[in-house]
N, C-alpha and C positions, 0 to 999 in steps of 0.2 A: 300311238294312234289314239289311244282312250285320252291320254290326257288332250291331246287336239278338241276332241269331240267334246271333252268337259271344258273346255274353254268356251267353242262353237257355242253351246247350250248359256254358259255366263255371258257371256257377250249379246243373244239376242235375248237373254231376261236383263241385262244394265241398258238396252235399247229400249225397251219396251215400256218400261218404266222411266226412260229419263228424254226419249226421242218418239216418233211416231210411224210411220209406214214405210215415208220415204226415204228413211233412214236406214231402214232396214232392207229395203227395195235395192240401194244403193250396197252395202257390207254386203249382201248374197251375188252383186254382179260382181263385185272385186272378187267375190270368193273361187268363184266359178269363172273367172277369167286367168285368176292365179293360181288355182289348182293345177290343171296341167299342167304348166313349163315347171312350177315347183315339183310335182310328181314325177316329170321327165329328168330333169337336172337330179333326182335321188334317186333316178335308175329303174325306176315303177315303167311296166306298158301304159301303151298310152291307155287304153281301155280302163285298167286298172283306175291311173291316176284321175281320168275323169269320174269313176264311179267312186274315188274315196272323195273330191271335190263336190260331186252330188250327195253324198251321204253328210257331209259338212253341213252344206245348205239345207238338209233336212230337218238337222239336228239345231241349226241358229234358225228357223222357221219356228220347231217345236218350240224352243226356249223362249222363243218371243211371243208364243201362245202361251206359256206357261206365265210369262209377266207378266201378261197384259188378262188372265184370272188374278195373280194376284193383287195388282194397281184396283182391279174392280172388285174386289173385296177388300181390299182396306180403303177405298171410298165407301163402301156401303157400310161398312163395322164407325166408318168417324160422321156419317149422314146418319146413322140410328137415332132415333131422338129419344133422352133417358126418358121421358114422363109417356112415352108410348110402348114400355117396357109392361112386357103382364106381370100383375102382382104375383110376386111369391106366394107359394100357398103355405098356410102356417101348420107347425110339426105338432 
């Protein structure tokens, strides 16, 4: 299950970074339509298997906020412009 979830989380940080909302709008509805029958078919209550397919989409939601800091921080670290840098102060 951990590895699931550390997938979940890679997958909406390789979205976030490489696709934009609707993309991600889209892998949470597969996610949460394919949870169940797969959690049925491996023997999970239904209860169950919905709330580990909602904790999936929680976790590729978070990842995908966690890319989409990082994608805005390395646009701002390659938008810095060197000659607006404060001088060093000398030793």
């Amino acid at each position: 299950m951990i590895e699931a979830l550390a997938a979940c989380a890679g997958l909406g940080m390789l979205l976030s970074l490489r696709y934009r909302l609707p993309a991600t709008i889209a892998v949470s509805a597969i996610l949460l339509a394919a949870g169940a029958p797969i959690g049925q078919f491996a023997g999970l209550p239904l209860w169950t298997a919905l709330a580990a397919a909602g904790g999936a989409v929680i976790v590729l939601q978070g990842g995908y906020l966690a890319g989409l800091l990082l994608a805005c921080g390395a646009a701002r670290v390659r938008l810095w412009p060197s000659k607006a840098r404060p001088p060093a102060s000398p030793p």
